[in-house]
C-alpha positions as CSV (number, residue, x, y, z in Angstrom):
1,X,-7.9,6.3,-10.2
2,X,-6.2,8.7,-8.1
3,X,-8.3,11.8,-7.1
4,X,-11.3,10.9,-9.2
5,X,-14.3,8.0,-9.0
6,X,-13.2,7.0,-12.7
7,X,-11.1,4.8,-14.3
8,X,-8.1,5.7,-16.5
9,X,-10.2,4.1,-19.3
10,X,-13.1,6.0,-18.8
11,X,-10.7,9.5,-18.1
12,X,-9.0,8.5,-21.3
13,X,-11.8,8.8,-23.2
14,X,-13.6,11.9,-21.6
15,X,-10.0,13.4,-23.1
16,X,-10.8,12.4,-26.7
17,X,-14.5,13.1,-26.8
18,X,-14.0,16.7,-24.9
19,X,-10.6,17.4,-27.4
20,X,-12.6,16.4,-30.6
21,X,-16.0,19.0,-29.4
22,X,-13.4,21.8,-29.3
23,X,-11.6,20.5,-32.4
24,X,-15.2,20.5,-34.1
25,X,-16.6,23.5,-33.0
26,X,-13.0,25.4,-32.6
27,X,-13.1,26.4,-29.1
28,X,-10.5,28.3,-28.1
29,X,-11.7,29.1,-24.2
30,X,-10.6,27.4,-21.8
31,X,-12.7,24.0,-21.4
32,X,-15.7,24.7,-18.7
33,X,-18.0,22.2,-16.7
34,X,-20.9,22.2,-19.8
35,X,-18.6,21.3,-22.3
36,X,-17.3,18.2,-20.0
37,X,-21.1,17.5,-19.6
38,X,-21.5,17.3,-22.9
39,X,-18.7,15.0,-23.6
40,X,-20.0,12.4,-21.3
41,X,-23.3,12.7,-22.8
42,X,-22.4,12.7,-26.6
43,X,-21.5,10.6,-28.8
44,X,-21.4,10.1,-32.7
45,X,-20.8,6.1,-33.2
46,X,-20.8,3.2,-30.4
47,X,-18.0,0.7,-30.8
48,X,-19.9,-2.5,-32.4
49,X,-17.8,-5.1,-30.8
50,X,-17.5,-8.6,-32.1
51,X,-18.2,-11.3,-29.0
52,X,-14.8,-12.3,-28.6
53,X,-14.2,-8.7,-28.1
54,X,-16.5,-8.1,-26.0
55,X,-15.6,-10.7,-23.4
56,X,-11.8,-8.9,-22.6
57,X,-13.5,-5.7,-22.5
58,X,-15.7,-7.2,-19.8
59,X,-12.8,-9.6,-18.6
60,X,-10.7,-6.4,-18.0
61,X,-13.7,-4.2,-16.7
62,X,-14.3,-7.2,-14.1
63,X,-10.4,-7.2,-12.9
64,X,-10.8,-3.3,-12.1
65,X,-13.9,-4.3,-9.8
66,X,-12.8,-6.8,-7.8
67,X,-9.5,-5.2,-7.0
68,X,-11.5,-2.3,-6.1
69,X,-13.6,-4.4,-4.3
70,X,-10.9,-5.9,-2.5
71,X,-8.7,-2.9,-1.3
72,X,-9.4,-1.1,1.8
73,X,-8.8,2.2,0.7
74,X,-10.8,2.3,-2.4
75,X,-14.2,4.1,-3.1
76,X,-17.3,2.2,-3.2
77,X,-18.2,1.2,-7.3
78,X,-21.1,2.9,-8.3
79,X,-21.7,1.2,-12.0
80,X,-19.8,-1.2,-14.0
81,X,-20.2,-1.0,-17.9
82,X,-18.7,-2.7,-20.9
83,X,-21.5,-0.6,-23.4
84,X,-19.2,1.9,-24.7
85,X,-21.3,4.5,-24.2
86,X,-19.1,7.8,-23.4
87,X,-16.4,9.4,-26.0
88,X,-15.3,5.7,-27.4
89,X,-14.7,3.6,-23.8
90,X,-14.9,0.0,-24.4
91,X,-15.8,-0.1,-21.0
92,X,-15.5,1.5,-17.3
93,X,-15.6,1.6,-14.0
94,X,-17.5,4.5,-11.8
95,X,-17.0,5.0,-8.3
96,X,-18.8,6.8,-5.4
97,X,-17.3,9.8,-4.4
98,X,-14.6,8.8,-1.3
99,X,-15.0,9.5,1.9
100,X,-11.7,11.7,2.0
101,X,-12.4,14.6,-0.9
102,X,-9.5,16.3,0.9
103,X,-6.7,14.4,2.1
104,X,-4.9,12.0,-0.2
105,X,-3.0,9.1,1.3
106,X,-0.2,7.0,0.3
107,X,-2.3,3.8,1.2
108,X,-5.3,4.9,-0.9
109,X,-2.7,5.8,-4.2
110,X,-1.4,2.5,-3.6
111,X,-4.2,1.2,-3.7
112,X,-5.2,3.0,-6.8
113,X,-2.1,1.3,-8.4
114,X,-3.4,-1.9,-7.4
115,X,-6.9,-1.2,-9.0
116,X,-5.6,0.0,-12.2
117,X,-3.9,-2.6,-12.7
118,X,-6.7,-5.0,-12.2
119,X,-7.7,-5.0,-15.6
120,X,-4.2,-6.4,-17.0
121,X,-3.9,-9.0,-14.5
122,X,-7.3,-10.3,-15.5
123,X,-6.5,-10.6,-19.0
124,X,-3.5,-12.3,-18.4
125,X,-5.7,-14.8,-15.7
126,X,-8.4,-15.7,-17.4
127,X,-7.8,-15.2,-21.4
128,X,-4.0,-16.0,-21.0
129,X,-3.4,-13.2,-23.5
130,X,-3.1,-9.2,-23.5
131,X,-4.7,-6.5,-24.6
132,X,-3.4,-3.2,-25.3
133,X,-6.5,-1.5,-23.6
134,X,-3.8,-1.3,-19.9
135,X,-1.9,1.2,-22.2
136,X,-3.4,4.6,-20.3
137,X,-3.8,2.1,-16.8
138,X,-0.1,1.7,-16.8
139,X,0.3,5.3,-17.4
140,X,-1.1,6.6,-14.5
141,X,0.1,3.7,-12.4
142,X,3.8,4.8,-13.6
143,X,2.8,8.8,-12.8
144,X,1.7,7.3,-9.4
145,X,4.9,5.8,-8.5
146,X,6.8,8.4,-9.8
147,X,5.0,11.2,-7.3
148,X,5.2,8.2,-4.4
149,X,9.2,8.4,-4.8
150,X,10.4,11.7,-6.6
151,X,7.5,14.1,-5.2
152,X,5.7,13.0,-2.0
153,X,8.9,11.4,0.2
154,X,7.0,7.6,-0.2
155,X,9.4,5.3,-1.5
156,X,10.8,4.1,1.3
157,X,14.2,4.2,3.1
158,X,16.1,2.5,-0.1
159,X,15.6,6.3,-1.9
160,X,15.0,8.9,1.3
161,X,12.5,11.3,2.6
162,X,13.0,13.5,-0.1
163,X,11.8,15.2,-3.2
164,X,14.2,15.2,-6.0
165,X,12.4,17.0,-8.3
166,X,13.2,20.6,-9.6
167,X,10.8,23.6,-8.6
168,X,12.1,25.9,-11.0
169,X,11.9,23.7,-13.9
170,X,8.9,24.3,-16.6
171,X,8.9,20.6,-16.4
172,X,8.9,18.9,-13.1
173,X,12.3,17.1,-13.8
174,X,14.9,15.8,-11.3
175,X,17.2,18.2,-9.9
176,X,20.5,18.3,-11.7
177,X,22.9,17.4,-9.2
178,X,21.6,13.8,-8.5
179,X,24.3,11.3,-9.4
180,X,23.8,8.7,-11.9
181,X,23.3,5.9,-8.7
182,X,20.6,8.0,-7.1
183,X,18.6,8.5,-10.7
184,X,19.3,4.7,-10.5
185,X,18.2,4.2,-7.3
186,X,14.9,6.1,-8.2
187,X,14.1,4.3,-11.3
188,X,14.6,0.8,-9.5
189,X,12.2,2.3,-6.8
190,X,10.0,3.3,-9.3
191,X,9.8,-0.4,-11.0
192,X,9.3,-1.8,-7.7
193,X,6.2,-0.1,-6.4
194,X,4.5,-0.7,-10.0
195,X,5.2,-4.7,-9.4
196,X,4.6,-4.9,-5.6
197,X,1.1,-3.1,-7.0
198,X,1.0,-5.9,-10.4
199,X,1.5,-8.4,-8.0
200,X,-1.2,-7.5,-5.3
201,X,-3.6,-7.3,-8.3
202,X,-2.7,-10.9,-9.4
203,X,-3.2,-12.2,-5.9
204,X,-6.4,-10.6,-5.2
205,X,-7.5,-11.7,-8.4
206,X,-6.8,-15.4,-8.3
207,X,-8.1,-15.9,-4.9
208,X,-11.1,-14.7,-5.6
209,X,-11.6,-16.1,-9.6
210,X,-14.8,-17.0,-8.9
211,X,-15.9,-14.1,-8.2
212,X,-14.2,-12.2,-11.4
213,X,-15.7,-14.7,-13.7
214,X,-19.2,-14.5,-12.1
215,X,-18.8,-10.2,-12.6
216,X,-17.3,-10.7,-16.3
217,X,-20.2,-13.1,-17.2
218,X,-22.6,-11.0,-15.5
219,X,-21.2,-8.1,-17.9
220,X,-21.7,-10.1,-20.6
221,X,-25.4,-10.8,-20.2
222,X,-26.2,-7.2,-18.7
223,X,-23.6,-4.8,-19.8
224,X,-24.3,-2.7,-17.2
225,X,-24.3,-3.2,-13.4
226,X,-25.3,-0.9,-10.6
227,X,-24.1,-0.8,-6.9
228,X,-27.2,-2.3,-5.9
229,X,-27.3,-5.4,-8.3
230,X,-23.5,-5.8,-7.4
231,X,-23.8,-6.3,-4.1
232,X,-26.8,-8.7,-4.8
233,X,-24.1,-10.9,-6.6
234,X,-21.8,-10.4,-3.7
235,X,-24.1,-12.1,-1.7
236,X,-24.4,-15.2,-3.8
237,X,-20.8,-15.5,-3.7
């Protein structure tokens, strides 16, 4: 995920078990680095999932990783789980802190997009069916390619070097002098990116199938794998 070694999953989740601490305990400060701590560390119930449950959490986890694993600009994954065991995640995937904490790249967001959208594109590969555990993945893929063509100039010469959103607003919204064919324009743009991205998972995925199924059944027996015993499994592939 952009700007963090999460997942959208495991970001989604951090949000409910931080927001239901404060709701608890009515906290009204603003939320500080112990109270995130704790979030990631406590936790009233583990999801008891059924085995058919458990293998598209692990089918989806696996499709995150290998995209991850297979895009240049990505961080290096530091743990792969499918226990549930932070604020009600089915499932995540951590990675290493990158090597550029500063400067954020169009090819590393794109790449983001790619890996978010890993764990769909598994799903629909290997259980021929969908979850709706992408819901939060094709969030922030959307917010991505939103900020590619309305904020940063990155869409491409079919929209313009520009940003069309409005500084003043309390909302970032598009200024209000675009025409209905620009806003058009964007949107298609928009769409675009997001499938170019869905697309890119899908291939990465299906060449390398034998690798996603080796991670998701390896998930299945362990339910947790580090760096070190995934690149042991690299090797044997």
């Amino acid at each position: 995920s952009a700007g963090t070694r999460y997942s959208g999953d495991h970001l989604n989740a951090l949000c409910r078990a931080t927001a239901r601490i404060r709701l608890r305990e009515k906290i009204t400060e603003p939320t500080s680095e112990a109270l995130i701590e704790r979030a990631l560390t406590e936790w009233s119930e583990l999801p008891k999932l059924t085995p058919k449950e458990e293998r598209v959490v692990a089918t989806h986890e696996a499709g995150h990783a290998v995209c991850g694993l297979f895009c240049e600009h990505s961080s290096p994954i530091s743990r792969i789980s499918i226990r549930g065991d932070m604020g009600g995640a089915l499932g995540y995937v951590e990675h290493q802190e990158h090597e550029h904490k500063y400067v954020l790249t169009r090819n590393r967001l794109l790449d983001d997009m790619v890996m978010l959208l890993g764990g769909r594109e598994a799903e629909e590969l290997l259980l021929d069916d969908l979850s709706v555990g992408s819901h939060d993945d094709l969030s922030r893929t959307t917010m991505i390619a939103r900020m590619l063509v309305e904020d940063l100039g990155m869409g491409g010469p079919s929209v313009g070097v520009l940003n069309f959103l409005n500084p003043d607003a309390d909302r970032r919204t598009r200024l209000p002098e675009l025409s209905e064919a620009k806003r058009d324009a964007l949107d298609k743009r928009v769409v675009e990116l997001v499938e170019e991205a869905r697309q890119r998972a899908a291939k990465i995925l299906k060449e390398n199938q034998t690798i996603l199924e080796t991670l998701r059944d390896e998930l299945l027996a362990r339910k947790v794998i580090d760096s070190k015993s995934l690149g042991t499994l690299l090797k044997k592939n």
